[in-house]
C-alpha positions as CSV (number, residue, x, y, z in Angstrom):
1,X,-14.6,-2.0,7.4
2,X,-15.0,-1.1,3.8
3,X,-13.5,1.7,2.0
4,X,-12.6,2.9,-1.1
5,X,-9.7,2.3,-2.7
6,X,-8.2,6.3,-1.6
7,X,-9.3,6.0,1.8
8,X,-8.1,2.2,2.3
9,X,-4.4,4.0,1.5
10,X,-4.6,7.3,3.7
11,X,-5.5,4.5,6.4
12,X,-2.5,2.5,5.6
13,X,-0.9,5.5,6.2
14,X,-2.2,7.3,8.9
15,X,-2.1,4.2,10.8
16,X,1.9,3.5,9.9
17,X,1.0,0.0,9.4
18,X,3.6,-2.1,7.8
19,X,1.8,-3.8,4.9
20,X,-1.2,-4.0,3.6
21,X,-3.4,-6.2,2.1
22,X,-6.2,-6.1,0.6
23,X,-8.8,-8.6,1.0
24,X,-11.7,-10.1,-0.9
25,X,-11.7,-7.5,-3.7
26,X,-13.3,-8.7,-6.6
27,X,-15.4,-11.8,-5.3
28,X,-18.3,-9.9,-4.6
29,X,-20.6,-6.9,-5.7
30,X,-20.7,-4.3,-3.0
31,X,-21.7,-0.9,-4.6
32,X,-23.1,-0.1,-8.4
33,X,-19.4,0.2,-9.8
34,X,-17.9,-2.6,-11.8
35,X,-16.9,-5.2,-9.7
36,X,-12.8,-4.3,-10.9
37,X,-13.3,-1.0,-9.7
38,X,-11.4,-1.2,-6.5
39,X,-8.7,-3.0,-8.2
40,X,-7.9,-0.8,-10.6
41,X,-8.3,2.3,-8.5
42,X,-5.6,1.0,-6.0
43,X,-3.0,0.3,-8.8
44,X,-3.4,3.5,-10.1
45,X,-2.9,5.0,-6.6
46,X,0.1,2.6,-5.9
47,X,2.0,2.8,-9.6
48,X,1.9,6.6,-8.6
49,X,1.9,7.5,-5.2
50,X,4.8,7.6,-3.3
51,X,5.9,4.7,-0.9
52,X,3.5,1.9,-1.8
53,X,5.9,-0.8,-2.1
54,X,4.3,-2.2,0.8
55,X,0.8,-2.6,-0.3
56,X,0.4,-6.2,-1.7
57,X,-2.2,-6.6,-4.1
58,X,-2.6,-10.5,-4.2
59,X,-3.9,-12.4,-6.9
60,X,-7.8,-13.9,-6.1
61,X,-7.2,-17.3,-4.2
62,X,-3.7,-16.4,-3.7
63,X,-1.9,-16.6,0.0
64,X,1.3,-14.5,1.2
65,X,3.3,-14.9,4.2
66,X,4.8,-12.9,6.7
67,X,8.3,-13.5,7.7
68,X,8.0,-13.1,11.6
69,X,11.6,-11.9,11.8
70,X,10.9,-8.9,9.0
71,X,7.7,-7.7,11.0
């Protein structure tokens, strides 16, 4: 599902989950905004909300991996 950047967050949390991740920002136009829109929305949210350390904004073509024994 897509969603802005405020609502992808209030998912995050309402949901409890214990990262998140967005995926395949940037790579493609979906809506008349700039296509860094999403991006810089969602830092502004997590440099100032409160408990986003655990939202991982990865660099385009970049990979991360979970430690199974942290989850």
């Amino acid at each position: 599902m897509h969603m802005n950047a405020k609502h992808a967050v209030m998912a995050y949390r309402l949901l409890q989950a214990r990262y998140m991740i967005p995926i395949h920002w940037g790579s493609y136009q979906l809506s008349k905004d700039p296509l860094e829109t999403p991006y810089l929305e969602l830092m502004k949210i997590k440099n100032t909300a409160p408990n986003t350390e655990k939202i991982l904004i990865l660099p385009l073509g970049k990979s991360f991996s979970l430690d199974p024994d942290t989850l």
